[in-house]
C-alpha positions, 0 to 999 in steps of 0.5 A: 797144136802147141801146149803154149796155145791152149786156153783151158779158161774162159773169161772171167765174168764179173757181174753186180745186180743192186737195189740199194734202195727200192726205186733205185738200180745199179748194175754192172757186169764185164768181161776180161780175158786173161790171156790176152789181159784186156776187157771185152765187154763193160755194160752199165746199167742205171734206173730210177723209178717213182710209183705214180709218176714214171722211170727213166733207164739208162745203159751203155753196152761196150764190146771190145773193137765191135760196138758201143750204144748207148740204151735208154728209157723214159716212162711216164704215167699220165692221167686218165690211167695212160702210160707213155714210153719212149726208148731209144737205141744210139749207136756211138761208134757210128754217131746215129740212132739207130732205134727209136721206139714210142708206146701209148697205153691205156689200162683200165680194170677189163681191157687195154689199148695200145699203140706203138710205132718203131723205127730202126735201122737193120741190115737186109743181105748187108744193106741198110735200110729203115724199118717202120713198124706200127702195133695196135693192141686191143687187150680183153683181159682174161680173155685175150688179144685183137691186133697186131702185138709186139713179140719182143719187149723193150730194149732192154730188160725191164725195170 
């Protein structure tokens, strides 16, 4: 190997986490290589939430010449102590959602109910094919789970 082909240095990462004010979320984090001068990856997040009422989360991911999607949450607080979430996966290089995830929840001081559907695109063996999935979760707190469960959260990380 030549001593012209080294590269000793990784990117350089830049990244910043705010909380201007409490209800409020801007984060920015990116990649750039130096020896090839371009930006590899950009992700944008944004949130605002109100207590109460509900939070909405918006992200978009971009990876040099393999992806963009765009991310995004709507949660809502609703009467009679339910909680209602829907988020949503876009892919834009290839103009389609390619996840859509709905939750219903309910919370009281012992137990909780909840039941969520997702649908999404995944690739078996390299073929597309759409996957459906329903939870339902029966939460004694302090105790523990009857049903099935969601192993893996959000989308995204949370707000």
């Amino acid at each position: 190997m030549c001593s012209s082909d080294l590269r000793p240095l990784s990117e350089i990462r830049f990244d910043l986490d705010t909380r201007i004010i409490d209800p409020l979320m801007i984060n920015l984090d990116s990649t750039y290589d130096i020896y090839d001068d371009t930006v590899n990856t950009v992700n944008i997040e944004f949130g605002i939430k109100k207590e109460g009422l509900g939070h909405i989360y918006l992200e978009r991911r971009y990876k040099r010449s393999t992806s963009t999607f765009l991310l995004g949450t709507l949660g809502l607080t609703l009467p009679l102590d339910l909680r209602f979430q829907y988020s949503l996966r876009y892919d834009e290089l290839e103009e389609e959602f390619v996840e859509n995830n709905y939750s219903l929840e309910y919370s009281s001081q012992c137990w909780g109910l909840s039941f969520d559907f997702i649908n999404r695109n995944t690739f078996i063996n390299e073929e597309r094919q759409d996957e459906t999935k329903f939870f339902f979760t029966l939460a004694l707190k302090g105790i523990g789970y009857i049903g099935s469960k969601r192993k893996s959260g959000l989308l995204h990380k949370g707000f």
